[in-house]
C-alpha positions as CSV (number, residue, x, y, z in Angstrom):
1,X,-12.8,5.9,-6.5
2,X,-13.4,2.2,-6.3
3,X,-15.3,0.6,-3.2
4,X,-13.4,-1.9,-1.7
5,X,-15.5,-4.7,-1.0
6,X,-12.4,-7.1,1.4
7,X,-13.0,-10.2,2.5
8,X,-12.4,-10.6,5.9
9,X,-9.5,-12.2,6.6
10,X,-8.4,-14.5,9.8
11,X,-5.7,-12.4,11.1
12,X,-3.7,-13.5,14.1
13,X,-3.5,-11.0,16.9
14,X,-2.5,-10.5,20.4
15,X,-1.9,-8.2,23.1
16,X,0.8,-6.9,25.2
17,X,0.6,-4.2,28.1
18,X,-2.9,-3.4,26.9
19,X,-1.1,-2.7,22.9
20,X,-3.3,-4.7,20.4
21,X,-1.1,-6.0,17.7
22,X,-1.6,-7.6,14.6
23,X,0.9,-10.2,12.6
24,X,2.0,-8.5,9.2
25,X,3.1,-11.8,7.1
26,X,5.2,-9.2,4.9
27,X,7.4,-8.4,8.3
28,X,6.9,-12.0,10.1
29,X,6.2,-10.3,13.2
30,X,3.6,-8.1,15.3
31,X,3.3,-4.6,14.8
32,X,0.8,-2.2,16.8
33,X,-2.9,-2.3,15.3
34,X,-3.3,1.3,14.7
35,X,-6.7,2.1,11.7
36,X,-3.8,2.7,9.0
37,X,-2.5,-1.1,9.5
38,X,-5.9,-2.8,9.6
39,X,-6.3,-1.1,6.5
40,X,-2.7,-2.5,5.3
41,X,-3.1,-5.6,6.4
42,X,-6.7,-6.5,4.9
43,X,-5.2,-5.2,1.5
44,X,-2.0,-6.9,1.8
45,X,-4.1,-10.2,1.6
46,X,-6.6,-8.8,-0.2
47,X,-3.4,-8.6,-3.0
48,X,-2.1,-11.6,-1.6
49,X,-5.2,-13.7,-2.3
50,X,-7.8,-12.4,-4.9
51,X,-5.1,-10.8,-6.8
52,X,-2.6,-12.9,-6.4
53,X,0.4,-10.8,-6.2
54,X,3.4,-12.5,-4.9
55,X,4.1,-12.2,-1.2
56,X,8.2,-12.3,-1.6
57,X,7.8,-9.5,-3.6
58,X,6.4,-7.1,-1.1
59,X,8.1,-4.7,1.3
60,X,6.6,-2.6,4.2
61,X,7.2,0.5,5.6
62,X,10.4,0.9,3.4
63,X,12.7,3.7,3.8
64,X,13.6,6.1,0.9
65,X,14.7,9.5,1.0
66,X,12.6,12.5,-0.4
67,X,14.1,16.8,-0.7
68,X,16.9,14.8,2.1
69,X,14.0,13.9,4.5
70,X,13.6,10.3,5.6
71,X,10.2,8.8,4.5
72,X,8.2,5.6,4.8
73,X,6.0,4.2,1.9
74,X,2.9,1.8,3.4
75,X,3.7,-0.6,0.8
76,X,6.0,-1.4,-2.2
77,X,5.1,-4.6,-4.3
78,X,7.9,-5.2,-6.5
79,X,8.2,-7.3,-9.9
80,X,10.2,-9.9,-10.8
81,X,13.5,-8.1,-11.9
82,X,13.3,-6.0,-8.7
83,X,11.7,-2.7,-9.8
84,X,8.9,-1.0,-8.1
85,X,5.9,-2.0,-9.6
86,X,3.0,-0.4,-7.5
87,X,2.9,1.7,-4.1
88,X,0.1,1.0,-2.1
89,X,-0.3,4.6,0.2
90,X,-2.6,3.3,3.2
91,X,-4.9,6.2,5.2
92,X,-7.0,4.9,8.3
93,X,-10.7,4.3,7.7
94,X,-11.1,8.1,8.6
95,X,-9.2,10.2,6.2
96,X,-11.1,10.7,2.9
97,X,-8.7,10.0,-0.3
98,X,-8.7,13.5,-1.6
99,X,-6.1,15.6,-3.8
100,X,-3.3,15.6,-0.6
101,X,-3.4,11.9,-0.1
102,X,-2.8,11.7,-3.9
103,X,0.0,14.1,-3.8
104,X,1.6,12.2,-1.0
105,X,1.7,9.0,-2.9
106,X,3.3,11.0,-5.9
107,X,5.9,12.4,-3.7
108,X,6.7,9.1,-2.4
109,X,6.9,7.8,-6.2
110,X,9.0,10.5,-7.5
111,X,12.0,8.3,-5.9
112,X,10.9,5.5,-6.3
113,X,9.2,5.3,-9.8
114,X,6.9,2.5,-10.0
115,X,4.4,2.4,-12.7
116,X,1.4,2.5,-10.7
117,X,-0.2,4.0,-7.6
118,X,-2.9,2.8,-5.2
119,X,-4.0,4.6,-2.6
120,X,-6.6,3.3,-0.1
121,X,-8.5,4.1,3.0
122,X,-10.0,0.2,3.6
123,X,-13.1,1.3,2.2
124,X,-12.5,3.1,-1.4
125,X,-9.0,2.9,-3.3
126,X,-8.2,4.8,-6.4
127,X,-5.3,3.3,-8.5
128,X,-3.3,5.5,-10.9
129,X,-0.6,4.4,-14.2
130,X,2.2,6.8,-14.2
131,X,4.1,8.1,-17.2
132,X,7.6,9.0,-15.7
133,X,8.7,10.7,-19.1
134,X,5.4,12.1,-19.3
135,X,5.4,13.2,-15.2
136,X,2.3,12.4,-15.2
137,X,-0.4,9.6,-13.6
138,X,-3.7,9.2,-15.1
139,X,-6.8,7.2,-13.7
140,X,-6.4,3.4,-13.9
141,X,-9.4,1.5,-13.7
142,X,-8.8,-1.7,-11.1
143,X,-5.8,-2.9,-10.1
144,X,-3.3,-3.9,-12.1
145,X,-2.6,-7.6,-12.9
146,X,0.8,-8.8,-11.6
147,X,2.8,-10.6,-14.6
């Protein structure tokens, strides 16, 4: 795993009935701050700005269907024919990225089939290339560059 060492970004907030909320520019609106989307949100920019990935081509919380069960993936960036490129699987600050997170992320990716994987907790993320013919996904060192 890689320490995540995140700038901190100037993130508009507010709050209603005693709810803290945080903007999400992906969603151009305010969604509850809950650990898991602080942890969203500062990679989202962190993507957005040191990385440089496009912010057009991201989608949260986006629906797909997994065994006929409705699922959510944290984050999707796609590239520029409109294939999943990287899912970003998000865990609160909390919740140490072990084996199940990983397995999550792979279930989520099964459908969807993007060549990489990142799963973070805000503090560490581990990023992972995945071979569909293979079915496999092997340890990627950093995060891959967006062409």
């Amino acid at each position: 795993m890689i320490p995540l060492d995140l700038p901190q970004y100037a993130h508009r907030m507010k709050k209603e009935k005693s709810v803290l909320r945080i903007y999400d520019i992906i969603r151009k609106k305010y969604v509850m701050l809950t650990p898991e989307e602080w942890v969203r949100q500062q990679f989202v920019h962190w993507l957005l700005e040191v990385h440089q990935y496009p912010k057009a081509l991201m989608r949260v919380e986006t629906g797909l269907k997994y065994n006929q069960r409705q699922k959510r993936t944290d984050l999707v960036v796609y590239n520029r024919a409109g294939l999943p490129f990287v899912l970003v699987e998000c865990k609160s600050m909390k919740i140490t990225l072990d084996q199940q997170v990983c397995e999550q992320a792979a279930l989520y990716n099964a459908t969807l089939k993007a060549p990489y994987i990142i799963v973070t907790n805000g503090y560490f993320y581990q990023t992972f290339h995945v071979d569909q013919c293979a079915k496999k996904a092997e340890a990627y060192q950093g995060i891959p560059q967006f062409a």
